[in-house]
C-alpha positions in Angstrom: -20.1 -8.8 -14.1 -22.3 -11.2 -12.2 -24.5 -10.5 -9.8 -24.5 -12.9 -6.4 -26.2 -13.0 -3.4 -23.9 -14.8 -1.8 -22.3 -13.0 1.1 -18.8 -13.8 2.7 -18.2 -12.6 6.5 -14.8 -11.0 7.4 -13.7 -9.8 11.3 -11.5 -7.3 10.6 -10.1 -4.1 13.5 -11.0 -0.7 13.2 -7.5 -0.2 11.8 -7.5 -3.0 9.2 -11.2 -1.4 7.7 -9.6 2.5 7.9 -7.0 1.3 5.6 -9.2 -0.5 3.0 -11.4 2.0 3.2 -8.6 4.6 2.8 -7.3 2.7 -0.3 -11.0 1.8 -1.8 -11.3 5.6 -1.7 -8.1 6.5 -3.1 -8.5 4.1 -6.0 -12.4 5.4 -7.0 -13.8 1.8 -6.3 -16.8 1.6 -3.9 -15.2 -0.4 -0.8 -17.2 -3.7 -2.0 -15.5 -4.0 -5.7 -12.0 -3.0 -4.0 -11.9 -5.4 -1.7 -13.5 -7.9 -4.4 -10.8 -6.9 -6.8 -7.8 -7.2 -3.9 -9.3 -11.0 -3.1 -9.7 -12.1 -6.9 -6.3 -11.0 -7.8 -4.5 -12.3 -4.5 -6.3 -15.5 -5.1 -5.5 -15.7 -9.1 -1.6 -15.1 -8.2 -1.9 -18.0 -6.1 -3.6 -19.9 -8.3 -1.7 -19.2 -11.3 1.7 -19.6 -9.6 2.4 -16.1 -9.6 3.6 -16.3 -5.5 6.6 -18.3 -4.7 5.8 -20.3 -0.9 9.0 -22.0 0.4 10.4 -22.6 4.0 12.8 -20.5 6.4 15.5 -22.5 5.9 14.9 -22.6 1.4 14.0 -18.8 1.9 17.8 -18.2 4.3 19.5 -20.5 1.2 17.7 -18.3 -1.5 19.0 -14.7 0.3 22.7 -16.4 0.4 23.0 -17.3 -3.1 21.8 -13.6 -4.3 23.6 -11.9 -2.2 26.8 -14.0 -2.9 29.2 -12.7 -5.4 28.2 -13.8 -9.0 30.4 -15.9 -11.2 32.3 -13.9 -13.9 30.9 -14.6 -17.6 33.9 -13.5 -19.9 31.3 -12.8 -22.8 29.6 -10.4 -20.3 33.2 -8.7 -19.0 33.9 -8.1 -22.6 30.7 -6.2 -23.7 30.9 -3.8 -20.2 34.2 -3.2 -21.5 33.3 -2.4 -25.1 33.5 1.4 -25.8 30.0 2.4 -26.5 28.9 3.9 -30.2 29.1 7.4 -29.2 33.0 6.5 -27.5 35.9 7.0 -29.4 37.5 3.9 -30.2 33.9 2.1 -31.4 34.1 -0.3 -34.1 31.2 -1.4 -35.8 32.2 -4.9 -35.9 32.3 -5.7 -32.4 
């Protein structure tokens, strides 16, 4: 790893440093590398395109189409209806 001096400032509440420091210590990491660790990977998911950013209205027409019924695939309707290996009436050609 390499070694910096360079120093970046955070204002965080009492609350907000209990947590870290409550995770940090759960996780065996000395508060420093856990918080480095948290802000690397945060910022590499970012990056990398990892997190997904889109607007209330995109995020409402995303929710809508998930939770909507799906379309019925035949192909799929006729495997879940296939008996399975161990069920009497299991072809092998199928």
């Amino acid at each position: 790893m390499e070694h910096s001096k360079d120093v970046i400032s955070v204002r965080l509440s009492k609350s907000d440093i209990a947590i870290i420091e409550g995770a940090a210590e759960k996780s065996g990491q000395s508060l420093t590398e856990f918080v480095r660790s948290a802000v690397l990977r945060t910022a590499s998911e970012i990056g990398d395109g990892r997190l997904i950013a889109m607007s209330p209205e995109g995020f409402s027409d995303f929710c809508s189409a998930i939770y909507a019924p799906g379309t019925p695939i035949p192909e799929m309707i006729e495997l879940a209806n296939r008996p399975a290996p161990w069920e009497s009436g299991h072809t092998a050609d199928k």
